[in-house]
Backbone bond lengths (Angstrom), bond angles and torsions (degrees), N, CA, C in turn:
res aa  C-N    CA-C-N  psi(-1)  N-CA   C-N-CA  omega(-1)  CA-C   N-CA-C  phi
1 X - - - 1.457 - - 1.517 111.47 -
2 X 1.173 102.41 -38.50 1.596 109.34 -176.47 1.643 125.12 -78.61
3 X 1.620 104.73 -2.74 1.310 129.50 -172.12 1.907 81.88 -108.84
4 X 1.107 144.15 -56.83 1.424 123.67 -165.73 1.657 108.67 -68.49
5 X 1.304 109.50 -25.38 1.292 111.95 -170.40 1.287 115.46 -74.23
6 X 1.680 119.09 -35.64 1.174 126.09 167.61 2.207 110.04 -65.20
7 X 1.375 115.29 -47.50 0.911 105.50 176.70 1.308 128.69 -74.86
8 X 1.850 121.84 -8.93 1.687 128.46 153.12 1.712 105.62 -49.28
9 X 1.474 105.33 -64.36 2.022 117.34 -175.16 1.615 95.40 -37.54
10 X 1.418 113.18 -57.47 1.708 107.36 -163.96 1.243 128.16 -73.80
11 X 1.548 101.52 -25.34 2.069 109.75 155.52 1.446 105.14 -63.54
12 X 1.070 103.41 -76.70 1.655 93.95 172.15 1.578 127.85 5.64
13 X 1.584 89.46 -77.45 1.832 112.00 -148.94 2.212 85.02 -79.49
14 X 1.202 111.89 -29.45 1.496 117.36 179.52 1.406 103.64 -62.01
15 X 1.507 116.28 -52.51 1.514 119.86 -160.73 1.481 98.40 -78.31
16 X 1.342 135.35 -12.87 1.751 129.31 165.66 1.787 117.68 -85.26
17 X 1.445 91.29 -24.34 1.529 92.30 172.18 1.534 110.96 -73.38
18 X 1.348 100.03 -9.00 1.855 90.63 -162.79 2.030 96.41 -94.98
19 X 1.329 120.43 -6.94 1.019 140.36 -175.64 2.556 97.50 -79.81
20 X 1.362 80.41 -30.99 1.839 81.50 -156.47 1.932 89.70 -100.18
21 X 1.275 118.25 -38.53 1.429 113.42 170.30 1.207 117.44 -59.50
22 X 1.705 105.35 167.53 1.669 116.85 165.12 1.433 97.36 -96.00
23 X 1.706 99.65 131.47 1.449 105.66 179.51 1.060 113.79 68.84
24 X 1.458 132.13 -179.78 1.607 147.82 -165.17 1.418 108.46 -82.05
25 X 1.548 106.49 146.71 1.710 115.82 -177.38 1.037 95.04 -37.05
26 X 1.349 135.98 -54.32 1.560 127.47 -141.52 0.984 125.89 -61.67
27 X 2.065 111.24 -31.05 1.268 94.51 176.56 1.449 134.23 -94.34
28 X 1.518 108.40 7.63 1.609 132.89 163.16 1.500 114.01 -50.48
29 X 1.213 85.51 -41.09 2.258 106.58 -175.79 1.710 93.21 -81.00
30 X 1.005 120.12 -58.46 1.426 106.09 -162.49 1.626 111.38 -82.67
31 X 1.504 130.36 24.90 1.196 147.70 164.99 0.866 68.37 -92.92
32 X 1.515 137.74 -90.06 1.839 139.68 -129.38 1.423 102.51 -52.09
33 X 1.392 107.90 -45.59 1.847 102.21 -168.50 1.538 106.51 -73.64
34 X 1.178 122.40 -34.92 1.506 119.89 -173.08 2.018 95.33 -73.35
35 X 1.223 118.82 -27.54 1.504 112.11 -173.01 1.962 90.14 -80.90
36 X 1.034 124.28 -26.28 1.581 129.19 -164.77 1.571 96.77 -65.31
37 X 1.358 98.92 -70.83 2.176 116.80 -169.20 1.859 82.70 -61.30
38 X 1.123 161.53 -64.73 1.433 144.51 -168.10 1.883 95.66 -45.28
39 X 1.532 105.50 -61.58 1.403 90.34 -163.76 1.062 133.51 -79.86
40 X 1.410 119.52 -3.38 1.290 140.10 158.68 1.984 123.53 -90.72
41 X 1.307 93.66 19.91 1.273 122.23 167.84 1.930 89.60 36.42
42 X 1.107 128.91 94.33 1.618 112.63 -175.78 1.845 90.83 -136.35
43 X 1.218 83.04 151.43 1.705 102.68 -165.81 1.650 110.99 -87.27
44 X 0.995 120.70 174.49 1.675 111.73 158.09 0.794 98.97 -89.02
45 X 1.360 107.01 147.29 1.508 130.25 173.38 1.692 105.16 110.26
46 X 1.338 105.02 -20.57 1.362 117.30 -175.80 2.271 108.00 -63.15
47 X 1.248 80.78 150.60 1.637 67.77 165.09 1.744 117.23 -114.84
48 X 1.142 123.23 176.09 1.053 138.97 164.63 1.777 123.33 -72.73
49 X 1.261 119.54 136.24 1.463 127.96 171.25 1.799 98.66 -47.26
50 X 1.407 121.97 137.00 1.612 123.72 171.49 1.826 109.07 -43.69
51 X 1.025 115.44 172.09 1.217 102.85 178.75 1.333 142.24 -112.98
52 X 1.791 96.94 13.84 1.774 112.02 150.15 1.797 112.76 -88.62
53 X 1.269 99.90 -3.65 1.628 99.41 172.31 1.646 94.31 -88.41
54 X 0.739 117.28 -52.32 1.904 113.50 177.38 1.434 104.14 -49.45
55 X 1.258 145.02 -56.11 0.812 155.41 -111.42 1.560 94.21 -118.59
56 X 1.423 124.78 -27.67 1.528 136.68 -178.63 1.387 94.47 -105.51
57 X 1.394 145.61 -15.16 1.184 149.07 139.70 1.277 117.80 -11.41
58 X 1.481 91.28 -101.54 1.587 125.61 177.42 1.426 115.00 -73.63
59 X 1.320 119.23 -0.54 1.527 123.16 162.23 2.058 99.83 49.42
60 X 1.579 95.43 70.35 1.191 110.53 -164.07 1.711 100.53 -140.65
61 X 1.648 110.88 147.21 1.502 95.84 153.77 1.866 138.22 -53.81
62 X 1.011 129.15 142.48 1.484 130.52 149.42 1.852 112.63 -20.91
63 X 1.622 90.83 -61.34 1.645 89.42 177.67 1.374 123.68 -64.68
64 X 1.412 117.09 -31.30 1.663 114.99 -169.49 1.627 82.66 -66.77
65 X 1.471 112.64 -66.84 1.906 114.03 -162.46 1.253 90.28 -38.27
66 X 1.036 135.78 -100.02 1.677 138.75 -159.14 1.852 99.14 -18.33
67 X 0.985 114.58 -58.21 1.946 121.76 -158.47 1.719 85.35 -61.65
68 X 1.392 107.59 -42.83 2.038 112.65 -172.74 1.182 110.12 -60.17
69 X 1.302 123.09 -51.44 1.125 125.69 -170.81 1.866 114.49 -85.67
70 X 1.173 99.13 -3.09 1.565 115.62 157.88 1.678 134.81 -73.25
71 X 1.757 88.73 -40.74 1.267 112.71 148.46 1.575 128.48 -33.85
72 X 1.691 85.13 -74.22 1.604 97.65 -160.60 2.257 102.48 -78.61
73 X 1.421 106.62 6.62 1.456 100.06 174.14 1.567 109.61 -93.97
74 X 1.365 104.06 -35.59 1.488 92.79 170.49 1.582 128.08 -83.95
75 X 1.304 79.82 9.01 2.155 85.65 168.80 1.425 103.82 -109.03
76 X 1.568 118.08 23.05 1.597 112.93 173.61 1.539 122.62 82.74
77 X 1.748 111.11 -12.31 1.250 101.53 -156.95 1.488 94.71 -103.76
78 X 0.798 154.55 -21.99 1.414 138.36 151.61 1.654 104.72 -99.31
79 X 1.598 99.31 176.27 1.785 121.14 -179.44 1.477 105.40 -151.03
80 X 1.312 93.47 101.77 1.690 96.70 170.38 2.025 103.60 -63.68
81 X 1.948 98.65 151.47 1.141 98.28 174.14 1.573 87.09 -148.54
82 X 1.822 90.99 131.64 1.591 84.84 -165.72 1.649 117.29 -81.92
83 X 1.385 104.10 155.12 1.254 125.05 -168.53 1.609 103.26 87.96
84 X 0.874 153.21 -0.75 1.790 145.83 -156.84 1.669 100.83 -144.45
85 X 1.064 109.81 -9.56 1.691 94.22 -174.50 1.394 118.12 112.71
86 X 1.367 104.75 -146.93 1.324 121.30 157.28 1.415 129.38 -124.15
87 X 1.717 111.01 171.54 1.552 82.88 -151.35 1.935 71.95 -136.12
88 X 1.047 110.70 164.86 1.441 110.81 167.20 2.121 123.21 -82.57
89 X 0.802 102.97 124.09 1.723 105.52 -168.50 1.501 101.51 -97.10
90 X 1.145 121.92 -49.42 1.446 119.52 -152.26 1.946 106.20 -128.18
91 X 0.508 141.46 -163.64 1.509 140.03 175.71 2.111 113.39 -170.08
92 X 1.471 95.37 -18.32 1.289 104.93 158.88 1.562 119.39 -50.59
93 X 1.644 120.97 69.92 1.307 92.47 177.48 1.337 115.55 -115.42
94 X 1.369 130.68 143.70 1.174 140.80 -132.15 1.541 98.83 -82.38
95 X 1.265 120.36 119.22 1.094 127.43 -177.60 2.298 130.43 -81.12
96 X 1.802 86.32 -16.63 1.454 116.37 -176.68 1.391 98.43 -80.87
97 X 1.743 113.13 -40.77 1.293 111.66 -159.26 1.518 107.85 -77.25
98 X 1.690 119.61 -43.86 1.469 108.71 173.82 1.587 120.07 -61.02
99 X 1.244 123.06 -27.89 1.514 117.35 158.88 1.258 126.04 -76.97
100 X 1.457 117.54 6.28 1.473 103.79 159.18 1.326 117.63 -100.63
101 X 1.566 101.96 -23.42 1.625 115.88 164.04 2.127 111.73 -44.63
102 X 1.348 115.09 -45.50 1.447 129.50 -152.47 1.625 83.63 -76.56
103 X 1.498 126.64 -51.34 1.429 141.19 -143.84 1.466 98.89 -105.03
104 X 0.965 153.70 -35.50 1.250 139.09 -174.76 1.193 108.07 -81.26
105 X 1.846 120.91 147.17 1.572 120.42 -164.61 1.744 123.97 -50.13
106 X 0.943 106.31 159.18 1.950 119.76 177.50 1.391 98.85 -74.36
107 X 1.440 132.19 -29.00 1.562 100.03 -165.22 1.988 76.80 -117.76
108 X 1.652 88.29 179.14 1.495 100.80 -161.42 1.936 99.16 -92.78
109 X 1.427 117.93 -7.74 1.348 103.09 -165.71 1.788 92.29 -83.71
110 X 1.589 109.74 -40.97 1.617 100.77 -174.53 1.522 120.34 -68.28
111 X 1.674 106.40 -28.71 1.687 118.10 172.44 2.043 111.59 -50.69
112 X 1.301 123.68 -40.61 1.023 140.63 -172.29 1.480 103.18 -90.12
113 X 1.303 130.05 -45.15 1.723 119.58 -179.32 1.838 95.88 -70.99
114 X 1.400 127.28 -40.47 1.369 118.64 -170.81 1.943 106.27 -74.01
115 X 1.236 104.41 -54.95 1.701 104.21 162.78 1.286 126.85 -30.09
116 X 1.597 119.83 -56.19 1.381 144.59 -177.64 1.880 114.07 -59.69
117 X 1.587 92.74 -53.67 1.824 105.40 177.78 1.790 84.96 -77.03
118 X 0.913 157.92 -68.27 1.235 137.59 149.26 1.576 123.84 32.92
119 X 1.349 86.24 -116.91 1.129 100.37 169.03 1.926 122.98 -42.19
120 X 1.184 100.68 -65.06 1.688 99.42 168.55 1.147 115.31 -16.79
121 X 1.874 131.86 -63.54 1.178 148.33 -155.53 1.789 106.40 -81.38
122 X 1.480 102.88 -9.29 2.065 95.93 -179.58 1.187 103.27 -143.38
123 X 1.633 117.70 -35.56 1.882 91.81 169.32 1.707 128.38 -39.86
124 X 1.183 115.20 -50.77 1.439 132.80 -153.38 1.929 82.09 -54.41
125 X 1.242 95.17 -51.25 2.151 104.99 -152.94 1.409 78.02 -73.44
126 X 1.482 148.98 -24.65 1.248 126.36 -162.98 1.479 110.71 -83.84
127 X 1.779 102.63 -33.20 1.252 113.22 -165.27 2.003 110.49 -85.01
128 X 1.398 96.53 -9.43 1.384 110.30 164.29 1.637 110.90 -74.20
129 X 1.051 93.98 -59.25 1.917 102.98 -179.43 1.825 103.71 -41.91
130 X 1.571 106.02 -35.69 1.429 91.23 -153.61 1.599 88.46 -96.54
131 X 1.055 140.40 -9.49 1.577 118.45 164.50 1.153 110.85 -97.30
132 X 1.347 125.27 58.36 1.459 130.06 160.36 1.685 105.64 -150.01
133 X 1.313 109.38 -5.33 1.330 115.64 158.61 1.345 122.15 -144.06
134 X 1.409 131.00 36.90 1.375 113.69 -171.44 1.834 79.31 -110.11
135 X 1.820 93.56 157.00 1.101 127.09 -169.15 2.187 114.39 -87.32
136 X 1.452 102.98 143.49 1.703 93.00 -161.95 2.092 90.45 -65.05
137 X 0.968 111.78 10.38 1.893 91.85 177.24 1.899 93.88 -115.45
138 X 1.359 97.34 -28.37 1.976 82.22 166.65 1.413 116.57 -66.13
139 X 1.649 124.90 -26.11 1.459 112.58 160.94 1.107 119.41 -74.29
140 X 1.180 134.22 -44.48 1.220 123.17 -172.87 2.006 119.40 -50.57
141 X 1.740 99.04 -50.59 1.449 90.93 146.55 1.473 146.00 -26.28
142 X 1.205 102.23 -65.78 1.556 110.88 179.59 1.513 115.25 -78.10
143 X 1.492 113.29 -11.14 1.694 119.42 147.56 1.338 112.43 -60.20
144 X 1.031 128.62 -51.52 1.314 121.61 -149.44 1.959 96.13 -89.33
145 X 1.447 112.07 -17.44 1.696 104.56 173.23 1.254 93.91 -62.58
146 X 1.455 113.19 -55.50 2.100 107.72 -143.88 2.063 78.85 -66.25
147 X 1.167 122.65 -51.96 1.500 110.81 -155.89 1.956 110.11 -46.14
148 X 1.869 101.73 -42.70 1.428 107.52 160.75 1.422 123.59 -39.04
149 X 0.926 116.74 -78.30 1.547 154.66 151.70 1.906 93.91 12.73
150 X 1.338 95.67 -75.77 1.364 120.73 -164.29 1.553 107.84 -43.98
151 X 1.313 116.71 -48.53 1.542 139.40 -170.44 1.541 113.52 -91.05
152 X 1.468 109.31 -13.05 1.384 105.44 172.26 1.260 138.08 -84.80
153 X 1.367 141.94 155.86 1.671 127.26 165.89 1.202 113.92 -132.64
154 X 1.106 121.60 -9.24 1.583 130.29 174.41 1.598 99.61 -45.43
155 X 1.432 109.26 126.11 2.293 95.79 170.89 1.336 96.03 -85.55
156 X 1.087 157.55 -47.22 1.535 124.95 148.81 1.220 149.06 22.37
157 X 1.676 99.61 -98.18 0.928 120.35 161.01 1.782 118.32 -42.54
158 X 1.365 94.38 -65.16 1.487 84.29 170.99 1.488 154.77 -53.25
159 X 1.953 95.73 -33.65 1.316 110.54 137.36 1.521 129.40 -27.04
160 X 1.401 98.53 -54.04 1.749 96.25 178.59 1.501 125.17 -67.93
161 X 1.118 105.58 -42.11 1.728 137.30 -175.03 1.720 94.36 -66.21
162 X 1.170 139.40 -52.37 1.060 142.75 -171.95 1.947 100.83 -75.48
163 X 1.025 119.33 -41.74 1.554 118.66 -179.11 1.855 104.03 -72.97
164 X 1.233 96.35 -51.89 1.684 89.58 164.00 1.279 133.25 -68.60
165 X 1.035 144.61 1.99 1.338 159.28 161.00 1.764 94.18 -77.21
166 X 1.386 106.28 -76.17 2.146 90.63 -170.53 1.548 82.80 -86.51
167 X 0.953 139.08 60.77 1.648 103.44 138.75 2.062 75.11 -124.24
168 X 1.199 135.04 -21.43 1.326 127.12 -177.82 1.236 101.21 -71.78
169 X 1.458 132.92 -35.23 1.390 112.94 168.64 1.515 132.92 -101.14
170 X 1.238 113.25 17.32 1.549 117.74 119.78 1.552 146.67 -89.00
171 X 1.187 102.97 21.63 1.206 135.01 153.28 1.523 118.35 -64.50
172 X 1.357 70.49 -74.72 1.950 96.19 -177.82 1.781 109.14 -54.91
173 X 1.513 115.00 -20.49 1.461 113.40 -168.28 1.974 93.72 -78.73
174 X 1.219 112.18 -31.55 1.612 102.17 161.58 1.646 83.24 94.09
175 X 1.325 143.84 25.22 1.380 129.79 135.15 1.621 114.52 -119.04
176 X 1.384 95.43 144.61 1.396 122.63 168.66 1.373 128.21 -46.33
177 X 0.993 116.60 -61.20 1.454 128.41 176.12 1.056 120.60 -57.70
178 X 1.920 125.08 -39.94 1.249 134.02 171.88 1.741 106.22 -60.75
179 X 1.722 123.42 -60.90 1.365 118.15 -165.45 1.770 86.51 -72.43
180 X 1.276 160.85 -12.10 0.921 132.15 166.78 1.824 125.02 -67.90
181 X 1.216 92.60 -46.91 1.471 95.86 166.18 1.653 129.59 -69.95
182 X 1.579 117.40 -39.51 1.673 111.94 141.70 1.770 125.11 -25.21
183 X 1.599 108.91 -63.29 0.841 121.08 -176.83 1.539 113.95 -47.65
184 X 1.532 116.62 -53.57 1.491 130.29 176.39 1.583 105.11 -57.55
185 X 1.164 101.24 -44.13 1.662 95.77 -162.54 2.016 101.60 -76.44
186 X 0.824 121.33 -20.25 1.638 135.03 -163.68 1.852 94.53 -72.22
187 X 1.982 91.24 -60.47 1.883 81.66 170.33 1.234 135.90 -73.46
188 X 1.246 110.79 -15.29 1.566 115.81 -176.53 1.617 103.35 -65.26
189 X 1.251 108.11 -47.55 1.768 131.76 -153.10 1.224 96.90 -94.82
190 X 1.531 138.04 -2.91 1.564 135.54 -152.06 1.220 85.88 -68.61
191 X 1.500 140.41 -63.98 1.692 133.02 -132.80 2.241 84.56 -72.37
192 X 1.791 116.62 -29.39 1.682 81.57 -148.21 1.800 79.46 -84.56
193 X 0.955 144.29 -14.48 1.607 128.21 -168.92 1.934 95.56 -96.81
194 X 1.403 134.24 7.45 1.115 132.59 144.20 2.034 112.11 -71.40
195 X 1.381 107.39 -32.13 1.325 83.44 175.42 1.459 124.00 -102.71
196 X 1.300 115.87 23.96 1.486 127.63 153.88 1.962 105.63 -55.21
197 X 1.052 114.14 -29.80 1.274 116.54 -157.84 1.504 104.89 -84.37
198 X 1.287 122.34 -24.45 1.338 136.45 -161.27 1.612 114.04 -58.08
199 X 1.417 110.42 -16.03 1.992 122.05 170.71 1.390 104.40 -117.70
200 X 1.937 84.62 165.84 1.816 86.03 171.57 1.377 117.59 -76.61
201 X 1.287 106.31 -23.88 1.958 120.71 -170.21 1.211 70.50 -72.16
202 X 1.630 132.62 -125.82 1.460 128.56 -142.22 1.221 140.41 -37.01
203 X 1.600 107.34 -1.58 1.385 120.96 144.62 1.616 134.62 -50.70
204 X 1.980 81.77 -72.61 2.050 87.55 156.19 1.339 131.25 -44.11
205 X 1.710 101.86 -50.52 1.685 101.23 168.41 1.545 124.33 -24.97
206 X 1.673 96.95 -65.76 1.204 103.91 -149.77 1.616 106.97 -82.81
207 X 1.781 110.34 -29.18 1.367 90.90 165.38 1.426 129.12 -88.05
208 X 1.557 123.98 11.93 1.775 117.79 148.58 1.385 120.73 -67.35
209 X 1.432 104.20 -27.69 1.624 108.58 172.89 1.115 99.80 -37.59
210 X 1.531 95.50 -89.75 1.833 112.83 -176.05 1.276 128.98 -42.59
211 X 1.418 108.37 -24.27 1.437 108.85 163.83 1.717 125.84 -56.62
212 X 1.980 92.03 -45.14 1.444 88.28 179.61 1.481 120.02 -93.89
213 X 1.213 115.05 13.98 1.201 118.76 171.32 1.548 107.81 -86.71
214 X 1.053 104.55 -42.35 2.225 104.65 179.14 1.834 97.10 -62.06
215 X 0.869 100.71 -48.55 1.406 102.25 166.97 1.314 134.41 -20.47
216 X 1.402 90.67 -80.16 2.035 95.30 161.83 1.895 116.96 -60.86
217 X 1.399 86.91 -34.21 1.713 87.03 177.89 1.047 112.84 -66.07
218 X 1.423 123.76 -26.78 1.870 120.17 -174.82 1.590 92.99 -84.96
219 X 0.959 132.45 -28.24 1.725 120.56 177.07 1.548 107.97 -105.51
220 X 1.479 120.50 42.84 1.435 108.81 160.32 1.475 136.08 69.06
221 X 1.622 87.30 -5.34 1.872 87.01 -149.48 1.937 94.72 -117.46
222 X 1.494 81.69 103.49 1.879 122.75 161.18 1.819 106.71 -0.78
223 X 1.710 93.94 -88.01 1.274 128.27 171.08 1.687 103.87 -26.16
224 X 1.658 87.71 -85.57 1.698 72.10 -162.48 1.414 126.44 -84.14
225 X 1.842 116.27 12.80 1.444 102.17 152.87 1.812 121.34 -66.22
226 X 1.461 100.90 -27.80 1.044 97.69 -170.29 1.705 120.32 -89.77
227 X 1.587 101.81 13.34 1.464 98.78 176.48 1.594 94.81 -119.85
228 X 1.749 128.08 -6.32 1.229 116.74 165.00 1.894 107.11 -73.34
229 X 1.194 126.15 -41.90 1.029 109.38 -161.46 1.616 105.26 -76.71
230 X 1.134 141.02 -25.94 1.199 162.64 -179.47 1.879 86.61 -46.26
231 X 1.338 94.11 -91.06 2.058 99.49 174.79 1.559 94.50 -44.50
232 X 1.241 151.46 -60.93 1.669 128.20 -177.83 1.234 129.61 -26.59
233 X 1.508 90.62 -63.02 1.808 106.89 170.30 1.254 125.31 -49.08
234 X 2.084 113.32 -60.81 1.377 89.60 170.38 1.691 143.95 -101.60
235 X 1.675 94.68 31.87 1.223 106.90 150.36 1.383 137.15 -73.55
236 X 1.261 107.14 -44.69 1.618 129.71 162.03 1.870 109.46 -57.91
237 X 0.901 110.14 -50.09 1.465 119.95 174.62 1.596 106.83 -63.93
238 X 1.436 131.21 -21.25 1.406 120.89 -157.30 1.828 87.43 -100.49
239 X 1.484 114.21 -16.43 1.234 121.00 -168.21 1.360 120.85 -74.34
240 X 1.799 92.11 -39.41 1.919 109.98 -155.74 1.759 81.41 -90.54
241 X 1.441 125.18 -40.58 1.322 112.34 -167.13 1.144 115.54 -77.49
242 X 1.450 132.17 -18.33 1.245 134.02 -167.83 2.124 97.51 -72.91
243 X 1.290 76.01 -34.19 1.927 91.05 -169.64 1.783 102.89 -52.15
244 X 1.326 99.81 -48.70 1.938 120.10 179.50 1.505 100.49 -52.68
């Protein structure tokens, strides 16, 4: 009894935090765990605390930890192995991304107008860079997202499919610094370009975008990747802000 009562208080005090954060508890918790494995200096191979010890930690629900640590598996940095937990995979943890987490605005309408003018100002030059150097197996990749893409409805899934597509074509632009910072900006921002997905219209939207963006990338041509992704952005942008 004294174990439900404590875990009623911690839904609770979770489900008001998710009222004062940007976006869902979870990804408050899964900052915490990626700031935890840095400060607890832990290796791969290392495992993770069980996950009512996490969970009495961070004085968090069961469900947010589980959604966090869901997080941090599809970013490579942990590997569930069943029956044992989790185990640490990667130790690369992005050091740009928790300071953009600290620095980008508290409420979600200014986080999304600064993200959005963002993006506007480096996709276009990125998506130029990458049809003048992306490689015939980096298209074929970014074929086979939009072809995914097309058949999916999960907002999830699509969430993912949509972050891999521009962080694959800053890939393809052949600098470092750019797919690192894509990469940062994709997790920080994942939950507001997950709710692009939430209709069938902003579904279609977003996969003609991408359609006509592989487009210019499969014919080389500079210009009009960089004036398809330009119309991507502020289509997607006319969507998420209208929502604000």
């Amino acid at each position: 009894m004294a174990d439900t009562a404590m875990m009623a208080k911690t839904e609770a005090k979770d489900t008001q935090s998710q009222g004062t954060a940007v976006g869902p508890a979870y990804l408050s918790v899964a900052q915490r765990l990626r700031s935890f494995i840095v400060d607890e200096r832990l290796k791969i191979g290392d495992s993770l605390p069980t996950e009512r010890q996490l969970a009495e930690r961070f004085v968090v629900s069961r469900h947010s930890l589980r959604e966090a640590l869901r997080v941090l598996q599809e970013q490579g940095i942990l590997a569930p192995q069943q029956g044992s937990g989790n185990y640490i995979a990667s130790t690369d943890i992005d050091l740009l991304e928790d300071h953009l987490r600290r620095e980008t605005p508290s409420d979600a309408t200014h986080q999304n107008q600064d993200i959005f003018e963002f993006r506007a100002m480096m996709e276009p030059e990125i998506a130029a860079l990458a049809a003048e150097r992306i490689s015939d197996r980096e298209l074929r990749g970014l074929t086979d997202i939009v072809t995914q893409q097309g058949g999916e409805r999960n907002p999830r899934t699509l969430r993912l499919l949509d972050d891999a597509f521009h962080l694959g074509i800053a890939r393809a632009a052949g600098n470092h610094v750019v797919s690192s910072v894509i990469r940062s900006i994709n997790s920080v921002v994942g939950q507001v370009r997950g709710e692009v997905y939430q209709g069938p219209t902003r579904h279609r939207v977003s996969l003609a975008g991408h359609q006509e963006i592989l487009e210019a990338l499969a014919a080389r041509d500079s210009g009009a990747a960089r004036r398809a992704m330009q119309s991507h952005i502020a289509r997607i942008r006319g969507f998420v802000m209208d929502d604000d």
